[in-house]
Residue frames as qw, qx, qy, qz and C-alpha x, y, z in Angstrom:
[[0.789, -0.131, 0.594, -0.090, 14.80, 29.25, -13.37],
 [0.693, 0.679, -0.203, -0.137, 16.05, 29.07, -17.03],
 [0.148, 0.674, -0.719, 0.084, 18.03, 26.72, -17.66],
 [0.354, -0.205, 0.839, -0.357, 17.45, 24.18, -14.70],
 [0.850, 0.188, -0.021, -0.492, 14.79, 22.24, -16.71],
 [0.710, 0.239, -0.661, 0.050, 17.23, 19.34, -17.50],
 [0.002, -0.308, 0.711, -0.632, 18.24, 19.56, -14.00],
 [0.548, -0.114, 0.394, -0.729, 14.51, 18.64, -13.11],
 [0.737, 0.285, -0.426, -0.440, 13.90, 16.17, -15.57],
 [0.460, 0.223, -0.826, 0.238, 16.25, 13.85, -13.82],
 [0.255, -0.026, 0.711, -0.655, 13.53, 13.97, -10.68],
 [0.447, -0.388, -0.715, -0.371, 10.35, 12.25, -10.07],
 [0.351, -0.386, 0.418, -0.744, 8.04, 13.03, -7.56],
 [0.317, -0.031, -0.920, 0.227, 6.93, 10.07, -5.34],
 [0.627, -0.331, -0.300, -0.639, 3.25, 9.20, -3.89],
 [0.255, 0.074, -0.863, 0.430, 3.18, 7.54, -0.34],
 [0.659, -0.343, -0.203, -0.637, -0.72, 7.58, -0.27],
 [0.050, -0.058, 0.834, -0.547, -2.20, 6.06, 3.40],
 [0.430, -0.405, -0.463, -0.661, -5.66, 5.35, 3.83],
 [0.328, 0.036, -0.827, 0.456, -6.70, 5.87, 7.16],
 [0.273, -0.674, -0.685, 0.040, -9.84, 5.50, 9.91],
 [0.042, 0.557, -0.207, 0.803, -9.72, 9.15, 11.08],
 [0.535, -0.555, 0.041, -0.636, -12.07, 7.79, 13.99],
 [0.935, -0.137, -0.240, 0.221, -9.91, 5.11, 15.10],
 [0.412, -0.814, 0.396, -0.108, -7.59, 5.28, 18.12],
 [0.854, -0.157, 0.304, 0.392, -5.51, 2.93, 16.68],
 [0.057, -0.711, 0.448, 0.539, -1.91, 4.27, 14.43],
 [0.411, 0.067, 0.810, 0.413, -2.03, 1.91, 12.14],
 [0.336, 0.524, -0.239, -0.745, -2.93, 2.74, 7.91],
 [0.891, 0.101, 0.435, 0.083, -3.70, 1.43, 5.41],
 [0.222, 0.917, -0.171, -0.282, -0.27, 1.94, 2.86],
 [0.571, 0.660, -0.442, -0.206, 2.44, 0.15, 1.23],
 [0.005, 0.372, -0.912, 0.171, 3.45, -1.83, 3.46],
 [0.481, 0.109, 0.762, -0.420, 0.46, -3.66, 4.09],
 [0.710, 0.605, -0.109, -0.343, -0.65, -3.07, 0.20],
 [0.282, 0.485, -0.827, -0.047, 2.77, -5.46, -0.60],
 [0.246, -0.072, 0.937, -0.237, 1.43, -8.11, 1.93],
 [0.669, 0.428, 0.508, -0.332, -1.86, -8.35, 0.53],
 [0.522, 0.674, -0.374, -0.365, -0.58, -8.21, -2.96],
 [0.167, 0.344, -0.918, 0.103, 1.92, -11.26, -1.85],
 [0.348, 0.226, 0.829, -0.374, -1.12, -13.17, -0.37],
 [0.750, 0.522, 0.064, -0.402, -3.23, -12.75, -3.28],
 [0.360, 0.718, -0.570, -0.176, 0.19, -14.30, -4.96],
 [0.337, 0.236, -0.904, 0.112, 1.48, -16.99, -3.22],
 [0.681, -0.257, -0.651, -0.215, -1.97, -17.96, -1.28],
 [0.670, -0.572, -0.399, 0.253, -0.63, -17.38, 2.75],
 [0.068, -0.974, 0.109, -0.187, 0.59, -14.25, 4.75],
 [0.827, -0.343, 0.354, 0.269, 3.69, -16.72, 5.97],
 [0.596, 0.458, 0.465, 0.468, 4.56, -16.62, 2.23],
 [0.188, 0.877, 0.179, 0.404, 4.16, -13.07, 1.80],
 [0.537, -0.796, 0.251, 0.122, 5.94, -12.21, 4.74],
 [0.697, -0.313, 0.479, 0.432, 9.05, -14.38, 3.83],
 [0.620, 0.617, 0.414, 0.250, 8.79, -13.23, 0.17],
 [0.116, 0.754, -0.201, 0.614, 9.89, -9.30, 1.07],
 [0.693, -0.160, -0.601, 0.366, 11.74, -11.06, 4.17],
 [0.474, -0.423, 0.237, -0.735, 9.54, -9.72, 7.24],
 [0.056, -0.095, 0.971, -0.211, 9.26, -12.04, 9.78],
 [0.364, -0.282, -0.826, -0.325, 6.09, -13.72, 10.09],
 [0.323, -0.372, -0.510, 0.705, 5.41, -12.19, 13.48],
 [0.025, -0.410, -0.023, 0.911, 5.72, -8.70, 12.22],
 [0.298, -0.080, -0.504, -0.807, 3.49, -8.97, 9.13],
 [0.311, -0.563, -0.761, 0.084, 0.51, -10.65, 11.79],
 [0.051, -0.727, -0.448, 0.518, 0.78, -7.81, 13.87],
 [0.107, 0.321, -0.288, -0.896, 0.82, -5.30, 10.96],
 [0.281, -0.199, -0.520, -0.781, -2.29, -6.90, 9.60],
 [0.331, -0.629, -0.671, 0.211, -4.00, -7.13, 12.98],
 [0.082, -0.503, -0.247, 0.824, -3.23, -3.46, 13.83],
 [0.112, 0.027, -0.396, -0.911, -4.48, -2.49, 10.59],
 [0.290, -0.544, -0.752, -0.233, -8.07, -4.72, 10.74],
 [0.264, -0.493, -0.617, 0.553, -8.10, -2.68, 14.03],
 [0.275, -0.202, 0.263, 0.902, -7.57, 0.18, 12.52],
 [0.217, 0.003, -0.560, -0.800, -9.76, 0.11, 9.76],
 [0.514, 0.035, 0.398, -0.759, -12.33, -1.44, 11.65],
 [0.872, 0.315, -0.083, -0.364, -12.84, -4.43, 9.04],
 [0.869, -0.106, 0.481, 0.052, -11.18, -7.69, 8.22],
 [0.287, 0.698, -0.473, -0.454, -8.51, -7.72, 5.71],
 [0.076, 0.351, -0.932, -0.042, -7.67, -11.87, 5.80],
 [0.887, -0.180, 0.089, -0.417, -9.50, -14.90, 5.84],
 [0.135, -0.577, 0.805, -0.024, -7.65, -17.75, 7.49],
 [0.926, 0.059, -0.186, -0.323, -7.56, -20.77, 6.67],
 [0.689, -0.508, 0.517, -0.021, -4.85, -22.67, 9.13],
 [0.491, -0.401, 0.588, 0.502, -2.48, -24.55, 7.37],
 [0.553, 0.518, 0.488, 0.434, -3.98, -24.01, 3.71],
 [0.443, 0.137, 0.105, 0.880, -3.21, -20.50, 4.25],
 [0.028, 0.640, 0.523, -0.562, -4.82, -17.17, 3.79],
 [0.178, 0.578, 0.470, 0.643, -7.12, -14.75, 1.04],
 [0.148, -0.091, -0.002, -0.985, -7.94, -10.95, 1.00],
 [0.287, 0.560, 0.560, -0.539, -11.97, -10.46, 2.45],
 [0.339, 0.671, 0.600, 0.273, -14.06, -9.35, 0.47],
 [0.138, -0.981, 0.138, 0.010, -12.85, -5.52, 2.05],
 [0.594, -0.423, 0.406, 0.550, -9.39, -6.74, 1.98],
 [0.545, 0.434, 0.704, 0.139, -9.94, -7.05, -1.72],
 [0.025, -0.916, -0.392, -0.083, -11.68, -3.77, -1.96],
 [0.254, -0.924, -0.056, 0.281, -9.49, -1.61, -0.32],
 [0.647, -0.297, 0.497, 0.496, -6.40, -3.13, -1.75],
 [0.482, 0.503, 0.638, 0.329, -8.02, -2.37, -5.18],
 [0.102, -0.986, -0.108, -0.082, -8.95, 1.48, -4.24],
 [0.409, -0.755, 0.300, 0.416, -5.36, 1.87, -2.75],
 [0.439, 0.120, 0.566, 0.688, -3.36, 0.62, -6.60],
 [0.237, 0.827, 0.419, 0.291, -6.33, 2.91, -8.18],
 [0.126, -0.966, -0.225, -0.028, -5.64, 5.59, -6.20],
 [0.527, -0.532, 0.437, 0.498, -1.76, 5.55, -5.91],
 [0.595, 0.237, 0.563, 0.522, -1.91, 5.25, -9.92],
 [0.153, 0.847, 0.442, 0.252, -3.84, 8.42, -10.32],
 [0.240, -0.970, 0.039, -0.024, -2.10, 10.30, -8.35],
 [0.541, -0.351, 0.441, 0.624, 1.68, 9.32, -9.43],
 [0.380, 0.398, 0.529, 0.646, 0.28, 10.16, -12.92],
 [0.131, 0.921, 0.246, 0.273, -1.02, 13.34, -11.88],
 [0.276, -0.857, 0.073, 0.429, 1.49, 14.49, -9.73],
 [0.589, 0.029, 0.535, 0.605, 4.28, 13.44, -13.03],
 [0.316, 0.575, 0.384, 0.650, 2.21, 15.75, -15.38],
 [0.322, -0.946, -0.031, 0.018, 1.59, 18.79, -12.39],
 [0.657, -0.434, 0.268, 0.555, 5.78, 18.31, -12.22],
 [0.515, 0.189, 0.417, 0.725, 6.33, 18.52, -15.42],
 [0.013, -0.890, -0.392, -0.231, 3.73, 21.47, -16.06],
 [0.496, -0.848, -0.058, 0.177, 5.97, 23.14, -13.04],
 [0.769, -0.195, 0.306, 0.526, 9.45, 22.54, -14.11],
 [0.614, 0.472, 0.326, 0.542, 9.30, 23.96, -17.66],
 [0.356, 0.108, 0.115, 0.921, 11.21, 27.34, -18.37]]
């Protein structure tokens, strides 16, 4: 492999962490897509908003955070009809554990790459 080390440099390896119920008969995760909507509802205050923000209809980002409560077995939203909607107190939580854990583990896999790569 001498040689190719510049060749590698120009990659990154990529983290696409899920967190999911293993004892749930539902498909649904929690993972990046649903970590963007709750990030955009902690932002602009309603999942309508968030939805239209990383243009997803408004439909599709309900049922993607109903299949996921199902999923996960826990509330991720509190509504609040036309003043919008906030992260639970588990919405919160998980959302918090999923950035933690996606950070740790793009920074370790980056220094396991490099570690791998070299000559």
């Amino acid at each position: 492999m001498t040689g190719n080390t510049e060749k590698f440099n120009k990659l990154k390896p990529t983290i696409k962490l899920t967190i999911d119920n293993p004892n749930s008969h539902y498909e649904s995760a929690f993972g990046p897509g649903i970590a963007t909507l709750c990030h955009g509802i902690q932002d602009l205050g309603s999942l309508n908003a968030a939805a239209k923000s990383i243009h997803m209809a408004y439909s599709k980002a309900w049922r993607i955070v109903r299949d996921t409560e199902s999923a996960l077995g826990f509330k991720l939203l509190k509504r609040d009809g036309a003043r919008g909607s906030s992260l639970t107190p588990e919405g919160e939580k998980i959302l918090q554990v999923f950035d933690t854990l996606t950070s740790e583990l793009e920074t370790q896999s980056e220094s396991l790459y490099q570690s791998l790569i070299k000559d």
